[in-house]
N, C-alpha and C positions, 0 to 999 in steps of 0.2 A: 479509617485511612481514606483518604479524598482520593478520586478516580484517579487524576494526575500522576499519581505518585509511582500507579501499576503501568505506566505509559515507558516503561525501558530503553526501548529500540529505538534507533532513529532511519527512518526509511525514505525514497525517497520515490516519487508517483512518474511514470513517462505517459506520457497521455499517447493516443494514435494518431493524433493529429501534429505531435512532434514534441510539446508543449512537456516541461520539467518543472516540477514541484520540490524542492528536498526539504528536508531539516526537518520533515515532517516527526514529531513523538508518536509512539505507536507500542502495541501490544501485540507481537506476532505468536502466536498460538499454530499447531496443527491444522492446517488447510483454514486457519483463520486470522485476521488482521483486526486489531481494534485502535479505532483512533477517535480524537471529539472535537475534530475542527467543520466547521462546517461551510466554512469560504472558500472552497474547493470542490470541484466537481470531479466522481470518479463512476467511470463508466466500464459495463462489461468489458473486457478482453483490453483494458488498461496495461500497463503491467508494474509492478512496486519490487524495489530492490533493496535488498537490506544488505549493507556491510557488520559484519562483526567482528569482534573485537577481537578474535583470535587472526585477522586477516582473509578470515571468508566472505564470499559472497553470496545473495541468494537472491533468485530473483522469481518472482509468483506472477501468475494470469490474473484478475479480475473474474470471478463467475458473477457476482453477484454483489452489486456493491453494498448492499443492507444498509441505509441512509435512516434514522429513526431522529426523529425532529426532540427538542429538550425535552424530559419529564420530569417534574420536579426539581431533584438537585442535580441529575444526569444529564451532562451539557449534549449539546445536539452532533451527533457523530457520525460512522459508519461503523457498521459489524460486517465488513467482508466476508465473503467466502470465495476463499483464493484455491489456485492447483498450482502446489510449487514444479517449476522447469528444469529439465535437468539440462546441463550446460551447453548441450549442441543444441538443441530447440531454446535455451534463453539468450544462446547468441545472435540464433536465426530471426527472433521475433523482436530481438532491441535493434537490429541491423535495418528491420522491416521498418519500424517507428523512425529510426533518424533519419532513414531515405525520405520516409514523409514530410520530414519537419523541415 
């Protein structure tokens, strides 16, 4: 099964300097994010927002953005390690980002 295919989610990057990314595919896991784009820059205390499909939202901190350049057939990505927010602190800190932007 090509990595592609484990890529479910579609989430989408707020950068702190204001800057929006979406449509990105992605692998949300437990305090973790996997995606394999690598013309995108994601930096600590970032923050990524997933809509799902039942009408939820969720929205995670950046700890670590885990960048691993291509290996063989594994295209060049991030392995984040995120701290998901609970809704008064992911308001508080997407409010913070768009003041910026």
């Amino acid at each position: 099964m090509p990595f592609k295919d484990l890529l479910t989610d579609t989430i989408s990057l707020l950068k702190n300097n204001g800057e929006r990314v979406d449509n990105i595919q992605s692998s949300v896991q437990t305090n973790k994010i996997f995606i394999d784009r690598s013309d995108i820059l994601i930096e600590p205390g970032d923050l990524i927002q997933r809509n799902m499909s039942n009408g939820g939202e969720e929205t995670f901190q950046v700890i670590d953005p885990g960048f691993h350049e291509e290996f063989h057939r594994i295209p060049a990505g991030y392995q984040m390690r995120v701290k998901k927010l609970g809704l008064p602190e992911a308001k508080k800190a997407i409010q913070s980002i768009t003041m910026r932007g």
